[in-house]
C-alpha positions as CSV (number, residue, x, y, z in Angstrom):
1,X,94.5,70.3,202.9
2,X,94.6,70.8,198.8
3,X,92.3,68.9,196.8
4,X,88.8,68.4,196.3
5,X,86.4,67.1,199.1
6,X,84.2,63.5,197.7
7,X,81.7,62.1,199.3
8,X,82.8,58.6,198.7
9,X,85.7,57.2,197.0
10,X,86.0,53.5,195.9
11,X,89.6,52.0,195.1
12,X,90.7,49.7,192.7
13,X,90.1,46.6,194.4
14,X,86.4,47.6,194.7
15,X,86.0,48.9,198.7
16,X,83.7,51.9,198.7
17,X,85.0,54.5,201.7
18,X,82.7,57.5,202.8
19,X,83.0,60.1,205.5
20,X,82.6,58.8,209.2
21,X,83.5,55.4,207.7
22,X,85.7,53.8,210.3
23,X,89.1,52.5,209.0
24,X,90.9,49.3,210.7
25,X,94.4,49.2,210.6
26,X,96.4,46.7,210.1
27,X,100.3,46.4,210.2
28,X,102.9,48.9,209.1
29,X,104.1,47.8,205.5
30,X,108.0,49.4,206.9
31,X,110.2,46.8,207.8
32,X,110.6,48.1,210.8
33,X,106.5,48.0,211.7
34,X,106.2,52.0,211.0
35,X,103.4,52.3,208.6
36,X,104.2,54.2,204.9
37,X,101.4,55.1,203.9
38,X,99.4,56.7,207.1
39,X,100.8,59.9,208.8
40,X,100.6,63.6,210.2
41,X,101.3,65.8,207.4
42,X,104.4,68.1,207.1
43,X,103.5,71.1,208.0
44,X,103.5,74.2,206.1
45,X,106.7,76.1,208.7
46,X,108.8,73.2,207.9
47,X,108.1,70.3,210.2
48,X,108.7,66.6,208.8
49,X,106.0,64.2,207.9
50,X,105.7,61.9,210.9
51,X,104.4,58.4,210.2
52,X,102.1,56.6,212.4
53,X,104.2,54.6,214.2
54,X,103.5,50.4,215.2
55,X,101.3,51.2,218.2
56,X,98.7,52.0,215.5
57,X,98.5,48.3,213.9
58,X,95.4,47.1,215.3
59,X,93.9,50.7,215.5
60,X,90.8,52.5,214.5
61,X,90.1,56.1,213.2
62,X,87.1,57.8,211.8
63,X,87.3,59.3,208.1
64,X,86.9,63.1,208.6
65,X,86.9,63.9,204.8
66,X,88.3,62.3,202.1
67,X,89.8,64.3,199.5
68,X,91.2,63.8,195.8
69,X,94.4,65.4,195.0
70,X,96.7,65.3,191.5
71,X,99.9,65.1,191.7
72,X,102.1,67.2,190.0
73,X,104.1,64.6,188.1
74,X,102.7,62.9,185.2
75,X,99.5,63.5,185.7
76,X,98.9,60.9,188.5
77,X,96.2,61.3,191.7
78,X,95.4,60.2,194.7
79,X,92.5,60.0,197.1
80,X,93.3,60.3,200.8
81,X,91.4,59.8,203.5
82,X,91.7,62.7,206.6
83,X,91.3,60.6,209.7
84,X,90.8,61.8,213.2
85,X,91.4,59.8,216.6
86,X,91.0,61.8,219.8
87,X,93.4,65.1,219.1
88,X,95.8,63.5,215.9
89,X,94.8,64.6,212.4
90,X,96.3,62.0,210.2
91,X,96.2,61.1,206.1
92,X,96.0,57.9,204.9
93,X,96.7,57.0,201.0
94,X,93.5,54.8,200.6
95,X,94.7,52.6,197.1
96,X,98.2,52.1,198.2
97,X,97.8,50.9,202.4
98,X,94.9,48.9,201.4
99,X,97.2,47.6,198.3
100,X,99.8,46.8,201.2
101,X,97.2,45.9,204.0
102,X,98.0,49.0,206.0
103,X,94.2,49.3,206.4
104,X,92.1,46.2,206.0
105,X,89.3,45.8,204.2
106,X,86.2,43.0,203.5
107,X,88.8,42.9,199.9
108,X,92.3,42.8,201.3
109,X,91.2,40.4,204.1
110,X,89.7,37.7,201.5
111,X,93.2,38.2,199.5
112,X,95.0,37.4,203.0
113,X,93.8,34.8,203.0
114,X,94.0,33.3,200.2
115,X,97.5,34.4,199.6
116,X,99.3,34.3,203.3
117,X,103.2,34.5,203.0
118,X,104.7,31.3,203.3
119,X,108.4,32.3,203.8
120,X,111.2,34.2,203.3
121,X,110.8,34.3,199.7
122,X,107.3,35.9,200.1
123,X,108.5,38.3,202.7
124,X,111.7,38.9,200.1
125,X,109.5,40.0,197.3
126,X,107.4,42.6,199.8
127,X,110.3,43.8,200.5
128,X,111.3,44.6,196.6
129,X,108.2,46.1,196.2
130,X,108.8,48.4,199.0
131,X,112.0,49.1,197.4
132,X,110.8,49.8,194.0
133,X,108.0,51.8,194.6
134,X,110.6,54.0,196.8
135,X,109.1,53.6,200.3
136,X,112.5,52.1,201.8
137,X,116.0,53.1,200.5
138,X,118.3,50.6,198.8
139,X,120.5,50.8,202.5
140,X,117.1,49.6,204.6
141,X,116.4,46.6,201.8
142,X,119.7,45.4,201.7
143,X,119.6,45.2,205.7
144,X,116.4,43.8,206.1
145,X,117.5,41.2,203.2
146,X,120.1,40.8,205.0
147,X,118.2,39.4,208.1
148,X,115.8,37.5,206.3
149,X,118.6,35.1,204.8
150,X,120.6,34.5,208.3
């Protein structure tokens, strides 16, 4: 896996993560429940990225290593967390699923609760977010919009 291995990585919102930490996961940020920002890598003969599918909300999974990586456009980064559970080597993106509540944390659970969606507006704007930050196409938005408003 490229990068370079830390020994502990904290994220914006202030949660410190270190190797054998234990991540909790919470629900898929896809509309459809699949989660965005946890998967099994592509691998390097061609296979697709496969993302961890629903049956993972509620999970567990031990950090293996965590590694830094830049990104090749405009100078951005990311850390990612290499997480094991029983024979599955998965990534997750640690600054964007805890941003989404893909993994929950002691600072993502406080913000829960203090700002719990109250509607179809708050579920409308997640979905925008999602949209803009390209992690559903303009096709899945407009369906999911779709159902929100029936």
């Amino acid at each position: 896996m490229p990068g370079k291995a830390v020994e502990e990585y904290k994220t914006p919102s202030g949660t410190t993560f270190h190797r054998g930490d234990t991540l909790r996961f919470g629900r898929g940020s896809n509309p459809n429940g699949a989660f965005i920002y946890a998967y099994i890598p592509a691998k390097l003969l061609g296979s697709p990225r496969v993302y961890f599918n629903t049956s993972w909300a509620g999970g567990k999974a031990v950090i293996k290593e965590l590694r830094y990586q830049e990104l090749k456009k405009g100078g951005d980064h990311r850390t990612i967390a290499i997480v094991k559970t029983n024979t599955i080597n998965g990534v997750v993106e640690l600054d964007q699923a805890e941003e989404v509540r893909e993994i929950l944390s002691p600072n993502n659970k406080q913000a829960a609760a203090q700002s719990a969606p109250t509607g179809v507006a708050d579920e409308l704007i997640k979905l925008k977010s999602l949209l803009d930050a390209k992690a559903i196409s303009q096709e899945e938005y407009d369906k999911q919009k779709a159902k929100l408003l029936k």
